[in-house]
C-alpha positions in Angstrom: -3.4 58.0 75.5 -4.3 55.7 73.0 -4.3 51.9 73.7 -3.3 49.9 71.1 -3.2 45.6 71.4 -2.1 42.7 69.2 -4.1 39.9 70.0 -1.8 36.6 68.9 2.2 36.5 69.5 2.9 33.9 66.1 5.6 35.6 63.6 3.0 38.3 62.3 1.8 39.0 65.4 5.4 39.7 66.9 6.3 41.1 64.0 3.7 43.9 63.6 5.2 44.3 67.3 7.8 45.1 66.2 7.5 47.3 63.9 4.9 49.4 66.5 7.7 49.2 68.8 10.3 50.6 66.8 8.5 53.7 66.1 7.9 54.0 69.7 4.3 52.7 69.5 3.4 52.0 73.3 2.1 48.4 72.3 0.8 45.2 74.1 1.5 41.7 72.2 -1.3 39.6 73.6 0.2 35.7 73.9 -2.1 32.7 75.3 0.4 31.0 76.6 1.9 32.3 79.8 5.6 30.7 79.8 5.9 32.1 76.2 4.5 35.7 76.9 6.9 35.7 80.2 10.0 34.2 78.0 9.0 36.9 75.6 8.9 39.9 78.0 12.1 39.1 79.8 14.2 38.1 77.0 12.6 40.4 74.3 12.6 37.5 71.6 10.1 35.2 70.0 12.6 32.5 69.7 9.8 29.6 68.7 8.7 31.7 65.3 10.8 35.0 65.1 14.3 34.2 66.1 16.9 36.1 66.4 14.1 39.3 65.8 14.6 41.7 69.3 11.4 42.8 70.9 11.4 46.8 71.4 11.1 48.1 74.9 7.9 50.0 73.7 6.1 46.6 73.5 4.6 44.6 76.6 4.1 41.1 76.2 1.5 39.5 78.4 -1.2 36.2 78.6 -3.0 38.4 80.8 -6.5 39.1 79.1 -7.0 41.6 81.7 -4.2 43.7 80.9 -5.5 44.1 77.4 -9.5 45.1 78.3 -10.8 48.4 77.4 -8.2 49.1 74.6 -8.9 51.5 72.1 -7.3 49.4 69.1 -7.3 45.7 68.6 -4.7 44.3 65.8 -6.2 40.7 65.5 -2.9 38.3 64.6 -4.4 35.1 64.7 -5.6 32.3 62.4 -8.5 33.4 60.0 -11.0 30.5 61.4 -10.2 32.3 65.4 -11.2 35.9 64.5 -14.5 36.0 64.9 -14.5 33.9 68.3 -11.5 36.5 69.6 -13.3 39.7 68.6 -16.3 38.0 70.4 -14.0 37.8 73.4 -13.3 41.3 73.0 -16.5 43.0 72.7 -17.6 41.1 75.9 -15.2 41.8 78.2 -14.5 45.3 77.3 -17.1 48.2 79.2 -20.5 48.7 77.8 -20.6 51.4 75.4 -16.7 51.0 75.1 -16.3 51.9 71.2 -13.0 50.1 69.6 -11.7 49.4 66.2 -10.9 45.9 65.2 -8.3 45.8 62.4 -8.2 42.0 60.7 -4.5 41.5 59.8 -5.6 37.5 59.0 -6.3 36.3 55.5 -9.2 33.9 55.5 -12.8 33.4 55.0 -14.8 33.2 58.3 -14.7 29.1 58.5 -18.5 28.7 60.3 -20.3 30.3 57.9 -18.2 30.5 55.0 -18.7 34.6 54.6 -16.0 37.3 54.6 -15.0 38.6 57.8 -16.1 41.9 57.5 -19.6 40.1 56.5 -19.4 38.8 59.8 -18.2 41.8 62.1 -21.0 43.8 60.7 -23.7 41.4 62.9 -21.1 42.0 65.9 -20.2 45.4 66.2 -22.0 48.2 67.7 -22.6 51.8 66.4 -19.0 53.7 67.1 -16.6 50.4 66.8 -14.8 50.5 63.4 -13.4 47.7 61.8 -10.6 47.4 58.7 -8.3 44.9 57.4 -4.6 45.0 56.8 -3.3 42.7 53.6 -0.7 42.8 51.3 2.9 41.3 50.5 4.0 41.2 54.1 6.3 38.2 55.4 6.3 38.5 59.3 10.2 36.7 58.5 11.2 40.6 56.6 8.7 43.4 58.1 10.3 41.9 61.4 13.4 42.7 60.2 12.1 46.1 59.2 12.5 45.4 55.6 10.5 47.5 53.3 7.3 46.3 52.5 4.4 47.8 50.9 0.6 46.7 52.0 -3.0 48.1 52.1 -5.0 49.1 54.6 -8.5 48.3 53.9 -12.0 49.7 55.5 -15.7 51.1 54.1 -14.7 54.3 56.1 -11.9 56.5 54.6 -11.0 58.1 57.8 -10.7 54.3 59.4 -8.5 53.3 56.9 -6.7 56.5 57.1 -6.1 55.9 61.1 -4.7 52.5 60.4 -2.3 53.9 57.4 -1.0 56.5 60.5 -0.9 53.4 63.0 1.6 51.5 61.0 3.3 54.1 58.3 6.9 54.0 59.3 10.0 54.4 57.4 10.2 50.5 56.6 6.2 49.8 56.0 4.2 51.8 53.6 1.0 52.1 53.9 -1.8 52.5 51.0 -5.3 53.0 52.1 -8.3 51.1 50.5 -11.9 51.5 50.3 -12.7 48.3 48.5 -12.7 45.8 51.7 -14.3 42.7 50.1 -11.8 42.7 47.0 -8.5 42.9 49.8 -10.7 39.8 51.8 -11.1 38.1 49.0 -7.5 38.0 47.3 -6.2 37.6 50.5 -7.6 34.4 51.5 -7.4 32.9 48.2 -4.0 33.6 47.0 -3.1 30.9 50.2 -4.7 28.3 47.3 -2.9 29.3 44.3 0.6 29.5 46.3 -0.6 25.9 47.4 -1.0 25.3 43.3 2.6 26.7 42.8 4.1 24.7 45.4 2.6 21.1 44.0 3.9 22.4 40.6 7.8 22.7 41.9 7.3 19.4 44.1 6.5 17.5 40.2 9.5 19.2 39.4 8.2 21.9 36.4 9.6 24.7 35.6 9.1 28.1 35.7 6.7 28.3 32.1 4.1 26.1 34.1 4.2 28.6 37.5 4.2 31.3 35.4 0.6 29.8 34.0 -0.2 29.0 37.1 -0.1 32.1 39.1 -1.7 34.0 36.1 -4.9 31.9 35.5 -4.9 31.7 39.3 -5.3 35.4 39.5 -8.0 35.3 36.5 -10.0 32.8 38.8 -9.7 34.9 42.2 -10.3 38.2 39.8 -14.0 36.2 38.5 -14.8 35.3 42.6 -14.0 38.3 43.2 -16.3 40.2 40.8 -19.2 38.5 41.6 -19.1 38.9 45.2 -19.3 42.6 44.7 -15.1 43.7 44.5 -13.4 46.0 42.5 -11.4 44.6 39.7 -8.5 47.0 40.2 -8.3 45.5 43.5 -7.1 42.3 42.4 -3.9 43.6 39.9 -3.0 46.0 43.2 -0.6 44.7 46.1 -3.5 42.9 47.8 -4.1 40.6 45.0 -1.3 40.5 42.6 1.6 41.9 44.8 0.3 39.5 47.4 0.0 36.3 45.1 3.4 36.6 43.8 5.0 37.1 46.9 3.3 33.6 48.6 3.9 31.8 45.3 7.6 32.5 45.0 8.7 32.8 48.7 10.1 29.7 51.1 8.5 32.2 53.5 4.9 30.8 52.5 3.5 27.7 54.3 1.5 27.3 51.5 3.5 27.4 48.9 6.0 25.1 51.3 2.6 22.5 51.8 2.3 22.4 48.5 5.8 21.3 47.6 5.4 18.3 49.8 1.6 17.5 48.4 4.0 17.7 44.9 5.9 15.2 46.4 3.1 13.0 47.1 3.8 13.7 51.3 1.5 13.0 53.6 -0.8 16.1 54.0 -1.1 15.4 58.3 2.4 14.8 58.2 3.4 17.9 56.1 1.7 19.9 58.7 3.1 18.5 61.6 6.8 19.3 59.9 5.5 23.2 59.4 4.0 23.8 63.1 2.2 26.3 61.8 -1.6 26.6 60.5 -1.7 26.3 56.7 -4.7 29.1 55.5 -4.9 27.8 52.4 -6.0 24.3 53.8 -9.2 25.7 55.0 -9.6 28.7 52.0 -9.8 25.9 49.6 -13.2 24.0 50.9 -14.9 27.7 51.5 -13.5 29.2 47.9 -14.8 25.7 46.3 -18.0 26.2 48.1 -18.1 30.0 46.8 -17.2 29.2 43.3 -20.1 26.6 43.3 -22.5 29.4 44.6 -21.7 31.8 42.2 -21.2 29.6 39.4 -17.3 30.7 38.8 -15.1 28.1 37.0 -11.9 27.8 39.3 -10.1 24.6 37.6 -7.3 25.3 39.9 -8.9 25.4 42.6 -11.1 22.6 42.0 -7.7 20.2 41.5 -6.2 21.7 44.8 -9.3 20.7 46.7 -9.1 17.5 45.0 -5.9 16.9 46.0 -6.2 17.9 49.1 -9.5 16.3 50.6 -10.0 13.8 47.9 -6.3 12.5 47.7 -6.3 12.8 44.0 -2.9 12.4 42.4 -0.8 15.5 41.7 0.8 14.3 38.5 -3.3 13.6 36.8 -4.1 17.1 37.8 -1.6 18.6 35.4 -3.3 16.7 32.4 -6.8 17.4 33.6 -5.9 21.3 33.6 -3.6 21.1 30.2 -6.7 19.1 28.1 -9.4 21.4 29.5 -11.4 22.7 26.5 -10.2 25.4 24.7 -10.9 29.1 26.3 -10.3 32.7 25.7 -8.2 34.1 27.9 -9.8 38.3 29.1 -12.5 38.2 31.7 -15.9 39.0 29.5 -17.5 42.1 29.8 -20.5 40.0 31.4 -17.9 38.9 34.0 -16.8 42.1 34.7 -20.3 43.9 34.7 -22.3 41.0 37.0 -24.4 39.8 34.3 -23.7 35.7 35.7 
């Protein structure tokens, strides 16, 4: 019988769990801390991030890494900058020659080095693991509640990214495959940055012709990245890049966009994430995106303001002027852009 784990019991963790459970998916919700995992099992409810959210009896909740060794599939729920040190954790304590699939349901950059994930997994993985990522427009607060949702699996390997559309395809979550991993990394883990942008534009107290700019030219920047790291520019206007930007832009379900709100209002940034509780992505996306565009020699403007704002305290308000009296620009990405030729 196939084993399937969720390493990380936050609100997408539990609520992937969830939605396993309530297609009777034999399951186990992996939680580091012991009185939560034991709170969790008994009670069948995350009450600290999905409240009010009943855990399915097909899922067992447990802090014990033992009882989740030698699975066959690991659904990694935890912060971007922690997945490559959990899926070391895995791949040493699991049997020699034990062959698992890893599927990335995070949306960062790998922190350390600053490379996609998948970059990453390809030094750690052993000929017969299998590794994917799972992205898309997907608040833990409504696929929880079994609303329906739309996302993409992601993998080099059809047939990998086929077995992860038949793990989570239910009647409530949809499941598109996708062969174009770097793209989904990419506009995943950068989108946390724009919805940051959004956010600082409702806390000046603008309107909806100045978001609407703002998510666009955001996409057109992650779009550029994107290209020259080697994606696929249909990726990006598909539900990993557009159908995920707008929903972390517009949503009071995004941290980001609810961090940026408060950087709009000239909070505190330690403060502001104190008040959320919960790790901001988009924090550590925009020092590794900013590093990236550098690289590849991509103008970001937006992203260059959020990164001043954020870790060189620069006024929100001067921002706005500095992106309004840039020099004047055409607006389609070149065929140069779109071909490589940087």
């Amino acid at each position: 019988m196939q084993r399937n784990v969720i390493v990380g019991a936050g609100s997408w963790g539990t609520a992937l769990a969830v939605l396993l459970g309530s297609k009777n998916t034999q399951v186990t919700l992996f939680a580091r801390n012991s009185v939560k995992a034991s709170y969790m099992q008994e009670f069948r409810e995350n009450k600290t991030y999905l409240p009010g959210v009943k855990i399915p009896p097909a899922v067992h909740v447990t802090s014990d890494w033992h009882d989740i060794k030698d699975a066959d599939i690991y659904i990694l729920a935890v912060p971007s900058h922690m997945v490559m040190e959990t899926a070391r954790l895995i791949k040493a304590s699991n049997s020699a020659g034990k062959s698992i699939l890893l599927i990335n349901a995070a949306k960062g950059f790998d922190e350390r080095t600053g490379h996609l994930i998948s970059v990453e997994m390809r030094n750690l993985l052993e000929s017969g693991d299998a590794f994917a990522v799972l992205s898309g427009p997907s608040h833990a607060e409504e696929v929880g509640r079994l609303m329906p949702t739309a996302v993409v699996a992601a993998s080099s390997e059809r047939a990998v990214a086929q077995k992860v559309q038949e793990l989570f395809m239910a009647d409530s979550f949809r499941v598109y495959t996708n062969d174009d991993i770097a793209g989904v990394e990419i506009a995943g883990a950068t989108k946390n940055i724009i919805a940051i942008a959004a956010g600082i534009n409702e806390g000046l107290g603008f309107g909806d012709n100045s978001s609407a700019a703002l998510v666009t030219r955001g996409l057109h920047e992650i779009t550029r990245l994107g290209l020259a790291m080697g994606a696929k520019q249909e990726t990006f206007s598909g539900l990993a890049g557009l159908g995920d930007l707008m929903v972390t832009c517009n949503s009071m379900h995004s941290r980001n966009r609810r961090c940026g709100i408060a950087l709009g209002k000239n909070k505190n940034l330690n403060e502001i994430l104190d008040e959320l509780g919960m790790v901001v992505e988009g924090i550590k996306a925009t020092s590794v995106t900013k590093k990236l565009s550098e690289y590849y020699q991509i103008d970001m403007p937006i992203v260059d303001e959020v990164f001043q704002i954020i870790f060189e305290h620069k006024d929100p308000k001067e921002t706005v002027l500095d992106l309004m009296l840039r020099e004047r620009k055409g607006e389609a990405i070149s065929e140069e852009e779109q071909y490589g030729d940087y």
